[in-house]
N, C-alpha and C positions, 0 to 999 in steps of 0.2 A: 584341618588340624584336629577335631576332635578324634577320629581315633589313633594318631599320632603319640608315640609315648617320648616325655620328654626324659632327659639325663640328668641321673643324678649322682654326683662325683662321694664317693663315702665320707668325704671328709665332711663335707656340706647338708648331710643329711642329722633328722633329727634328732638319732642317735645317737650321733657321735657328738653333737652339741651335749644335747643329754648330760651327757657320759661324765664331761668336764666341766660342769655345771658350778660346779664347787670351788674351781681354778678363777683367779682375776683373770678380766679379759674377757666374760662375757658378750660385751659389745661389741668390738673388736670382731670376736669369732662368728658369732652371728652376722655384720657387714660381708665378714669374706665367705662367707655360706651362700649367702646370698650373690656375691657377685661370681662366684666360682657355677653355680647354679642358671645363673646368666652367661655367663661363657660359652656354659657347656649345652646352652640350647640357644645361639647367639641368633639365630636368624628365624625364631619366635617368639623370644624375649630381650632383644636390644632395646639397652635405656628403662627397662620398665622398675630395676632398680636402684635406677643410679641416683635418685634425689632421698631414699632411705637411711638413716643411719641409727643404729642401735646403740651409735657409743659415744653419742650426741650428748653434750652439757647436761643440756634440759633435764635428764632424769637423775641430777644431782653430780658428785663427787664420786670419784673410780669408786670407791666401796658402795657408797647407795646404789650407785648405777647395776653395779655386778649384783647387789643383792637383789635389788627390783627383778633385773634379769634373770636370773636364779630360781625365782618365784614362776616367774613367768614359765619358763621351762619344765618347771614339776607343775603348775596346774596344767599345762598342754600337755601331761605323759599322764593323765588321768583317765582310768578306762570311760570317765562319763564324758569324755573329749575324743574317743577315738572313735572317728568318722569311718574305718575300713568297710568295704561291701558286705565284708564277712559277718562285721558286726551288725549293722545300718540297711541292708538287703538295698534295696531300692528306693531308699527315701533321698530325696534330693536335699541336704540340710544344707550345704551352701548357697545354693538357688535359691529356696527356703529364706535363709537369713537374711538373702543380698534382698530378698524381695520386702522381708519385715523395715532392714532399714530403709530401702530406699522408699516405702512409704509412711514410714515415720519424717522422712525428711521433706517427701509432697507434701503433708502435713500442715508442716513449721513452717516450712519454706512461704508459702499461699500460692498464690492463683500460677505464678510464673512455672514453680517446681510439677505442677499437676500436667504440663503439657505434657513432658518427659514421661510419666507415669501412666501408666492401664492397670486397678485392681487386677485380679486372676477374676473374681468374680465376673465383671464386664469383661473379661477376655472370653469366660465362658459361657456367657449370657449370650455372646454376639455371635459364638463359634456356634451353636444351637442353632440361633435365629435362621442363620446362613444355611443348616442343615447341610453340610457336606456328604456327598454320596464317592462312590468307590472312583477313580478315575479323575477326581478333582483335582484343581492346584492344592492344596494346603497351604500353601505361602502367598494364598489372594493380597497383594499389595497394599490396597484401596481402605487397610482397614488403620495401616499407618503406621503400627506398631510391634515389633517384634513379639509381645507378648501374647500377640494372637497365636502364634504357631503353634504353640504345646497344644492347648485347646482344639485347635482345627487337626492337631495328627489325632487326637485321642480319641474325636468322632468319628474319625473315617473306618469305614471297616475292614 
């Protein structure tokens, strides 16, 4: 699936959300982006949005909701928010993020949440140790955690 490119129905993309930013219905527009987006790539994203809703009570009364919403939309159209390749080269900032939160959450969490987690640093400490030469696995199993792999490709020559 990773070089796989997923569908994206115009109506459902950023833009066009964007667009009508300013219209009530906000939330609304956003659920069916989102599920229209799911549809349209059903047999790599079934159910992964079906517990979401943007136009949920919680973020107050149709006007608050549509304005929060609103907001929301014009900071995500912000050039210091566009993550494109063109902009961003090769930095991994969602990988990056997912990695800051999820160790912010080993953290908090204690001893339970740390099982799930491997710094990058001990991913690369260990990937070294191991010294991987040409021909190796990369995806030695034995080390437990997916977060070894970057490490062990980056060594290899």
């Amino acid at each position: 699936m990773l070089q796989e490119a997923f569908a994206l129905p115009p109506e459902a993309s950023f833009t066009a959300l964007h667009k009508q930013r300013h219209k009530a219905g906000n939330g609304e527009r956003i659920d069916k982006a989102l599920h229209a987006i799911e549809e349209a790539n059903i047999n790599k994203l079934r159910d992964v949005f079906q517990d979401i809703s943007f136009n949920s009570n919680r973020l107050g009364d149709e006007e608050q909701k549509n304005d929060i919403l609103r907001h929301l939309l014009e900071d995500f159209a912000k050039p210091s928010l566009d993550l494109r390749p063109s902009r961003v080269g090769q930095l991994d900032i969602i990988g990056g993020a997912y990695e800051y939160l999820i160790g912010k959450f080993a953290a908090t969490a204690g001893k339970k949440a740390g099982e799930f987690y491997t710094p990058a640093e001990i991913s690369t400490l260990m990937a070294r140790l191991v010294n991987p030469q040409e021909g190796d696995d990369k995806r030695y199993t034995k080390f437990s955690s997916a977060g070894y792999d970057t490490p062990m490709g980056q060594l290899l020559p």
